[in-house]
C-alpha positions, 0 to 999 in steps of 0.5 A: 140771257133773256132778261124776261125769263130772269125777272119771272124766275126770281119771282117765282123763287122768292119766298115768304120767309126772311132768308138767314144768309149762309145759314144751313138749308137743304136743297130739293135733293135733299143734299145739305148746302147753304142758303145765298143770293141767286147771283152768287150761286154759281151752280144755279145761276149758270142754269139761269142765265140759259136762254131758255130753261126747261121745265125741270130747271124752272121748278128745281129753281123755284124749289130751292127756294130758302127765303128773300132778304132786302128789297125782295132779293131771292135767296136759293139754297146752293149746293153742287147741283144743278138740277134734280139727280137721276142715277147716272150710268157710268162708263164700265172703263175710263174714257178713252178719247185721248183726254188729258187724263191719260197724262201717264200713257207711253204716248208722252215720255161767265161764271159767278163765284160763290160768296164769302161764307161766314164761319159756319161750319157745313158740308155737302152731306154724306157724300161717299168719302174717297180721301186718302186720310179723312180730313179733320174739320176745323171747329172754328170755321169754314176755312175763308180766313184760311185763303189770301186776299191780293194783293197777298195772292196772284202777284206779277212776278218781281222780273218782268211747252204747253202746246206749242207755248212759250217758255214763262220768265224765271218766277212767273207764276209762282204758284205753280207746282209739280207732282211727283209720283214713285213710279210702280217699277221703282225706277225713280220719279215721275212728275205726271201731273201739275197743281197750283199753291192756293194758301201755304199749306194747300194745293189745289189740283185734278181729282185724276191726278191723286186716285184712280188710273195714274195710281194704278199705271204710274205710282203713288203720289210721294212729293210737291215740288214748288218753286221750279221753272227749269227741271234740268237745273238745281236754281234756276237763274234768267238765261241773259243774267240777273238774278237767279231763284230761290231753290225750290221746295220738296215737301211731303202731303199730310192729307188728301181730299178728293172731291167726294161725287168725283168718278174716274168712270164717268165719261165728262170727269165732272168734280175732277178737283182735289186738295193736297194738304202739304206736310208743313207750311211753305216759305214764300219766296220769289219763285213761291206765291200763293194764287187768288181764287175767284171769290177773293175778287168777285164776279165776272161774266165770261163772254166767247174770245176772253183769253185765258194762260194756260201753263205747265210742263207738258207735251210740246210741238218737239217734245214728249214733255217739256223741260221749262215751265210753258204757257199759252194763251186759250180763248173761252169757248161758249157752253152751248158750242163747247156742249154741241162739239163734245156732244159728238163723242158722247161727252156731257160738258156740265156746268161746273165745267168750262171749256177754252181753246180750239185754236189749232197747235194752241191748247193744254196737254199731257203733262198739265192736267191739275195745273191752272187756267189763269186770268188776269185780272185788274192786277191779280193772277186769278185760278179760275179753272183746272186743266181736266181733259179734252179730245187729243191735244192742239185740234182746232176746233176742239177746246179743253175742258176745265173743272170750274173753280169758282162752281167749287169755292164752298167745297175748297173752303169746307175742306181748308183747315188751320 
């Protein structure tokens, strides 16, 4: 980022007015989101660190102005947008590029987290309303108090095939979860997609895996299945003995929320994030553990070669689909490469969205969408993406695309309840 470009911009956006911090405020879309430091946005502060930004960027920038605070700091009214909205055009069909989105085919048998609001309640606006239930809104808070803090999130397993992955030790990462899916012809159970256990009550996962084509061609979600590693076995214990794990979990949803500006269209399935609110709350255990997200340990610049885990249950090497919980490690791909090699397809890569991998035989599947992109950090697992979709699976050269969870961090916390 050139650092001149940013000195200018935030003295444009600085404004006369005292900035009222997290107080409501009204974007120049007109879209309803909260008022906040430029470098905790993480929508508009992926704009700024650009090297060079066009003149519509610098004015929806300047224009999103609400206020400064001590020593002059700019304050920016942060929503989901990016920039001024255009009426898209949407794809008539869903993409057909082999992305991780068609997890049910035959086929397969530097970012910046947003900050710790206050408990003001708050949406992003009228937004088009795709959950399954509507969610009722606590009317004491935004949800922050709902999410866990480490080390109460994101611990090492107690004991210390994604694409051509590993198999996990018994317990590693314990917060990750199975869907399961009755199938259309009623012939059982399917376990399509994945998720990840955020508090003891939610799962967050891919808007893809709860609307849309997989409801169509594979079911309607039924089930989470937590605590599992191995699902050929009832328990599961270490292969060179020790302790086996608890059972695992099989719990009903109450609700689902689908992120509201999601399209199953759109070619780049930008806002591809969703909740699932369970039936009750879980039992934490050994194999259950709830993982941190982003904000609960603030910012970090994201450089090309950072190496991401990447884990689930979906096609291996030898495989349709794995047995045994699997993960492998991604590296970040840089925006602009990740934009410039999708771009090649037609597919706008945004800046909600972060790509990793491209190594060849080394990359997330069918079988994985909704489940994690992990980093460790300090001593705490961080979700800092969700497996979305990519161009076939394993290709070098081609990374993965994953929705952004801290670009998200207001929405989950909007629409977290007690």
């Amino acid at each position: 980022m050139k650092v001149f470009a940013a000195v200018i911009l935030c003295i444009l956006i600085a404004h006369e007015a005292k900035a009222q911090s997290d107080s409501r405020c009204m974007n120049p879309n007109q879209t309803p989101g909260l008022c906040v430091l430029i470098n905790e946005c993480q929508t508009l502060y992926s704009v700024l660190k650009r090297s060079t930004l066009t003149d519509q960027e610098k004015s929806f920038i300047k224009s999103s102005a609400c206020g400064r605070g001590r020593n002059n700091q700019p304050y920016v009214c942060c929503t989901q947008d990016t920039g001024y909205v255009r009426t898209q055009r949407q794809d008539p069909t869903f993409p057909h590029y082999g992305g991780f989105g068609r997890d049910w085919e035959e086929e397969r048998p530097q970012s910046f987290a947003f900050p710790r609001q206050e408990r003001r309640p708050w949406s992003f606006g009228n937004q088009p309303d795709t959950s399954r239930t509507p969610f009722r809104k606590s009317s004491t808070g935004d949800g922050s108090n709902l999410l866990p803090q480490p080390p109460s999130c994101g611990g090492v397993a107690i004991r210390n095939r994604i694409y051509d992955g590993q198999d996990t030790d018994v317990n590693e990462f314990p917060w990750m979860v199975l869907l399961e899916y009755r199938r259309r012809n009623g012939n059982g159970l399917s376990t399509a997609c994945a998720g990840s256990l955020i508090n003891q009550r939610y799962v967050l996962t891919a808007a893809h895996c709860l609307t849309g084509r997989i409801e169509r061609e594979i079911g309607t979600l039924v089930s989470v299945r937590l605590g599992e590693h191995d699902t050929r076995t009832a328990v599961d214990c270490p292969p060179g003995g020790g302790s086996c794990s608890p059972e695992v979990q099989r719990l009903g949803f109450e609700e689902i929320r689908v992120h509201e500006r999601y399209s199953e269209k759109a070619s780049n399935q930008v806002h591809d994030i969703g909740l699932i609110r369970l039936e009750r709350n879980v039992r934490y255990s050994d194999n259950i553990q709830p993982i941190c997200l982003p904000s609960s340990v603030g910012p970090e610049s994201r450089q090309s070669g950072q190496q991401f885990t990447v884990a689930g249950w979906g096609r291996t090497l030898k495989m349709a689909r794995s047995a045994v919980k699997q993960k492998v490690t991604v590296n970040y791909v840089d925006p602009a490469k990740c934009r410039q090699r999708f771009s090649q397809i037609k597919v706008n890569v945004e800046p909600t969205q972060l790509c990793a991998g491209g190594q060849f035989r080394q990359d997330s599947c069918d079988g994985d969408s909704g489940g994690p992109l992990m980093r460790f950090r300090g001593e705490t697992w961080v979700l800092e993406g969700i497996v979305s979709f990519g161009y076939k699976c394993g290709l070098k050269d081609w990374p993965g695309v994953y929705t952004n969870v801290a670009a998200y961090d207001i929405w989950i916390r909007q629409n977290v309840r007690a």
